[in-house]
N, C-alpha and C positions, 0 to 999 in steps of 0.2 A: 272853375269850381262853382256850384250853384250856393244860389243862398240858402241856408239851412237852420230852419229855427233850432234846432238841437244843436248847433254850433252857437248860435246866441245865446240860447239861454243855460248852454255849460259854461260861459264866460260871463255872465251874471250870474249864473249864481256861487262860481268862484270868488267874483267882487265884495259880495255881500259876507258870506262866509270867512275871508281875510276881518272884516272888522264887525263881525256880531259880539264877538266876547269883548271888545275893547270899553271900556268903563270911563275912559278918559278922553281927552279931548274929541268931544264930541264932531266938533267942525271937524278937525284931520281926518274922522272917519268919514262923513261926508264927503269929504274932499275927492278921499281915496277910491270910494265906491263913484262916483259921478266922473273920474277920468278912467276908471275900467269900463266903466258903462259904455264911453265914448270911445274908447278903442276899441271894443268890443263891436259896436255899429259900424263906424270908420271898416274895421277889416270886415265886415261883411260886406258893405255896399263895394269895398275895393275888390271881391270875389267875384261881384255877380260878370257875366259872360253876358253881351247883348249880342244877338246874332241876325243880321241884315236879312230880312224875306223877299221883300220886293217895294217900290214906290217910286223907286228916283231912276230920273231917265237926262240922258244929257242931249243934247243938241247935238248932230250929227257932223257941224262945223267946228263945235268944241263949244265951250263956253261955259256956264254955270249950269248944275243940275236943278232940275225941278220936281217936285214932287211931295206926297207926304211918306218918309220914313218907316217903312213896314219894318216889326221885329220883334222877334222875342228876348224877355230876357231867363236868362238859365242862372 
């Protein structure tokens, strides 16, 4: 799945929405919105797709690859 700002920030702005009316314990709203924030991040970096283009090349006897890591991420 690609990263998708509309996927973000429908889940910020659900975060926010859950404690805009709340009048009381301030902190617990805090709370609330700053661990949806973070899930909301969390699964998006856990979405993105990195896909290998080209750089690394191995040793034709075997051994360790060398190279710098071509790629996109999706």
């Amino acid at each position: 799945m690609a990263l998708e700002k509309m996927t973000i920030k429908t889940a910020v702005r659900a975060a926010f929405a859950e404690v805009m009316d709340q009048e009381q314990d301030r902190e617990a709203a805090l709370d609330k919105v700053a661990d949806r924030l973070a899930d909301a991040v969390i699964a998006a970096i856990r979405s993105v797709t990195i896909v290998y283009t080209s750089g690394l090349t191995a040793p034709p006897t075997g051994g360790p690859v060398t190279g710098v890591f071509g790629c996109e991420i999706n």
